[in-house]
N, C-alpha and C positions, 0 to 999 in steps of 0.2 A: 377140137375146141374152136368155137368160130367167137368174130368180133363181139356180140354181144355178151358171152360169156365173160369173155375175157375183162372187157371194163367192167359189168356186176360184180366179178373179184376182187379186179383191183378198184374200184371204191369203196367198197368195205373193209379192204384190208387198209387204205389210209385213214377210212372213218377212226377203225380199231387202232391204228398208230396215235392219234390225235385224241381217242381216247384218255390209252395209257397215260400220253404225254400230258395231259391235263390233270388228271388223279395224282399223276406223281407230284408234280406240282404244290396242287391242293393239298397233300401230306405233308410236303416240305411246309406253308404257309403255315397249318394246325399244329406242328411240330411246334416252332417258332414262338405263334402265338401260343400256347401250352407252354413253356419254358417261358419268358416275359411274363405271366400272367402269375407264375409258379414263387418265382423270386425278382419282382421287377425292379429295385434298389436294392442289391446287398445289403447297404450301408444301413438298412435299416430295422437287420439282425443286432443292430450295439448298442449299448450303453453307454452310462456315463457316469460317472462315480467321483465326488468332491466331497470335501471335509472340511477340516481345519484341528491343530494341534495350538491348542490353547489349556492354559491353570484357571481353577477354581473361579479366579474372578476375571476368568472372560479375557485375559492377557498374554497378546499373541507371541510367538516362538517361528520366526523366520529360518529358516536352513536346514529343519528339521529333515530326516533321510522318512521316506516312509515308504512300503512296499506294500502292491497289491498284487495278490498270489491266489492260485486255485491248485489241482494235480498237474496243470500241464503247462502253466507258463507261470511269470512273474515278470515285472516292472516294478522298478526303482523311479521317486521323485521326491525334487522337498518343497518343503512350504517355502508361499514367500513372504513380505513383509510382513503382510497382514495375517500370517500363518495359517493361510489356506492350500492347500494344494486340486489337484485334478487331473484325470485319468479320462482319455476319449476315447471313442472307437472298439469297446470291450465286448468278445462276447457273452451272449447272454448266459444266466449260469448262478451256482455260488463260490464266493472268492470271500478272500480274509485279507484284511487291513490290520495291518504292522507295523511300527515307527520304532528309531533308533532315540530312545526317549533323551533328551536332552541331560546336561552333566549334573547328576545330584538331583534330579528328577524319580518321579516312580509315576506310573501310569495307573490312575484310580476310578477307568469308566474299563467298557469289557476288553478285555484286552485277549487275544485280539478280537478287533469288532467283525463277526462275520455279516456278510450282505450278499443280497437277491440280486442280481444285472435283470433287469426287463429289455426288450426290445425299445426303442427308442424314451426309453426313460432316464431319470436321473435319480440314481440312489445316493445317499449321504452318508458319511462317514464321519463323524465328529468324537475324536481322542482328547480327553481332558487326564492333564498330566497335575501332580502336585510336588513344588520345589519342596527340597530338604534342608533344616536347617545343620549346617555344616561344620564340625569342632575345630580349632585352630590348635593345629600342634606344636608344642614345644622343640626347637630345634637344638636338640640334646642325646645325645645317645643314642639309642639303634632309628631315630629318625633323623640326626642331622645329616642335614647333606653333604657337607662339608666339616673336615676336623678342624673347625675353624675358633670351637672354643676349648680357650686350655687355662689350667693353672701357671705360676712361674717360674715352671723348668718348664714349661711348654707339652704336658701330660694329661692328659684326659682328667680334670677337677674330679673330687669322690668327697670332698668335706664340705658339710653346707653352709661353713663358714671362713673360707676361702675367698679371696678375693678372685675374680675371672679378667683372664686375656684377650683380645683378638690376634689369632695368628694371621701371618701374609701369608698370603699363599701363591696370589696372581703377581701383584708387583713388586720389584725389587726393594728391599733387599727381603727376598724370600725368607720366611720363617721371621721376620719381625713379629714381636711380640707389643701391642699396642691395649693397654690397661683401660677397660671397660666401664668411665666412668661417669656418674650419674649427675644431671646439670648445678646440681649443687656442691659439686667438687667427688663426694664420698666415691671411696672403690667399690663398687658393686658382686655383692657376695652370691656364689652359688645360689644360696637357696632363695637371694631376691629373685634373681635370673628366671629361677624354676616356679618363681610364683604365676606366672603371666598365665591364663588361659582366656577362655571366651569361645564364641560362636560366628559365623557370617551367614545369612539368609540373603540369596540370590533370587531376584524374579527377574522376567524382560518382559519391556513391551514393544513388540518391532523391533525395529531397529537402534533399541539400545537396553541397558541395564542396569537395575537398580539394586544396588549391593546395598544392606545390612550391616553396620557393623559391631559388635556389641563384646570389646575385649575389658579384663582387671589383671591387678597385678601387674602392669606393668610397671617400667620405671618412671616414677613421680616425673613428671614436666616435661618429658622426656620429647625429642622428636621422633617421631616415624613415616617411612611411607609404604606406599602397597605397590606390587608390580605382577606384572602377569605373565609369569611363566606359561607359556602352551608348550607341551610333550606331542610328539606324534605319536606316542601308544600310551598306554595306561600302566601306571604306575601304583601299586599299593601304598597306602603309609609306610614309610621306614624303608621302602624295597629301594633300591641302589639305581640313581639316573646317572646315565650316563652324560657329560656335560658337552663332549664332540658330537654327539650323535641323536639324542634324544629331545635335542632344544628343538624348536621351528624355527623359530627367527635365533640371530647369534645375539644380537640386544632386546632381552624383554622389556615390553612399550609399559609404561604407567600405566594403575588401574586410576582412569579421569583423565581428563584433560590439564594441561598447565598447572596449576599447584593444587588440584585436588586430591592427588594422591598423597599430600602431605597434612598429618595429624600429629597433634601434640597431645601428649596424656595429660590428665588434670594431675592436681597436685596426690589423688589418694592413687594415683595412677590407672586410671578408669581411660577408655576408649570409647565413646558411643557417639555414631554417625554415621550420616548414608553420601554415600559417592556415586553419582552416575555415570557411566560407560556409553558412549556414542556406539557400540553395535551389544548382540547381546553374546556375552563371552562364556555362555551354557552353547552352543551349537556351533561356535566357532570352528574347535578343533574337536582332537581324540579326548585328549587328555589338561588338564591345568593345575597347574600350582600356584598361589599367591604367597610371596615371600613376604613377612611384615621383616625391616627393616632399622632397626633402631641406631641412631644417626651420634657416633660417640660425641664429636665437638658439636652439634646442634646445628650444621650445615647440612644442606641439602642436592650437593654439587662436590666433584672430584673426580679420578680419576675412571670411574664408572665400572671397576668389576669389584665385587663382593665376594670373601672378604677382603677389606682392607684397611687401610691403619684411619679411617674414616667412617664404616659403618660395619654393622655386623646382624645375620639373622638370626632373629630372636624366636619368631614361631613364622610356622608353616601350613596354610589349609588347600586342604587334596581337593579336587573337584574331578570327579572319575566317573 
């Protein structure tokens, strides 16, 4: 092989290197571009999905839990003041919107509402719930909470003309027996007692609530007030609360502010009137009980547990 050979070789075999190395190159570059070109924002695979958990007349429900689900994931959120909520970043697809409907509530749009995700779109979600009007039970027999009303040996009353006690139970001297009676002096008999019934109609707007109250049969002139038991689980009528374990708070707050929670029955002993609540007390907790409270001497102040030789519960409405 002489010189001229040799380099006509070898410049074609660097030509051919510098080929390759070009081509590969070129692949890598088309590769690249081809992938960018394929998917060049992820983020613009998602959705976005908002609602709001609002009643009949357009009035919103803050704290409300609501869930957005399809077969492979799910997300928990709740409304806020305005009883909206929102879900970002979702892929596209169909999913179902679900809420944990407020206390005494029933949900009366589809439930659940299923929806479309689009790629960079916004689907809506809007739950119209309807509050229930609610019975106010008598706190007597397989629903008192407490054996806190007795006849005078201190025995579960059976004549409905019998006069009624309030037993101690919290403060000393345990087992006083404290005579149940009505601002006109009169002892108050069993089947007065058992006359009382009525209803509460609860709605909220935001952040607060406006209770309904609409009771009869109580006692003529009587004082009362209303308090808000929250449970951390749910309770049936009559079913047995625990009072170490089942409270939230150890002192339930007044339903109102300052002395709104306090009402005086007219003379035919009728209740009617609305109390407002500075949050709304349907999404608060689990569970709520409002104890109506009838006040024996017509004070509104003591030693603050119930029963006592100073007030006693007369009925009881469930909110579950």
């Amino acid at each position: 092989m002489n010189a001229t050979q040799y380099n006509s070789k070898g410049t074609t075999y660097i030509v051919l290197c510098k080929f390759i190395t070009v081509t590969m190159v070129l692949m890598i570059l088309v590769n690249c571009s081809s992938s960018d070109d394929t998917n060049p924002n992820p983020s613009q695979d998602k959705g976005t999905v908002t609602g709001s958990v609002k009643d009949e007349n357009g009035n919103s429900y803050p704290n409300t839990e609501v869930e957005l689900s399809n077969q492979s994931e799910q997300e928990m959120t709740k409304t806020n003041t305005q009883g909206n909520f929102e879900f970002n970043n979702k892929g596209v697809g169909s999913y179902s919107v679900n809420i944990s409907p407020p206390l005494s509530t029933m949900v009366v749009s589809q439930d659940p509402l299923n929806i479309n995700i689009q790629a960079n779109q916004t689907s809506t979600a809007n739950v119209v719930i309807q509050p229930q009007s609610i019975v106010a039970h008598l706190n007597l027999g397989t629903v008192q909470l407490l054996e806190e009303i007795k006849d005078k040996d201190g025995n579960t009353p059976t004549d409905p003309n019998e006069p009624l006690y309030a037993a101690n139970i919290f403060d000393a001297p345990l087992g006083l027996l404290t005579a149940i009676n009505a601002p006109d002096g009169h002892h108050v008999t069993l089947s007065e007692f058992k006359s009382a019934n009525g209803n509460f109609y609860v709605h909220c707007e935001g952040n607060k609530a406006i209770v309904d109250i609409s009771l009869e049969g109580m006692i003529p002139d009587g004082t009362y007030t209303f308090w808000l038991a929250y449970l951390n689980k749910t309770r049936k009528v009559g079913e047995n609360i625990d009072f170490e374990s089942d409270f939230v708070f150890p002192t339930n707050p007044p339903l109102g502010s300052g002395t709104a929670n306090v009402l005086i029955a007219d003379s035919n002993g009728t209740i009617t009137a609305t109390i407002e609540h500075s949050s709304c007390i349907l999404t608060d907790q689990v569970a709520l009980v409002i104890p109506i409270l009838y006040h024996i001497n017509g004070k509104t102040f003591g030693s603050g547990h119930v029963p006592d030789a100073e007030e006693v519960v007369q009925m009881l409405v469930y909110f579950q």
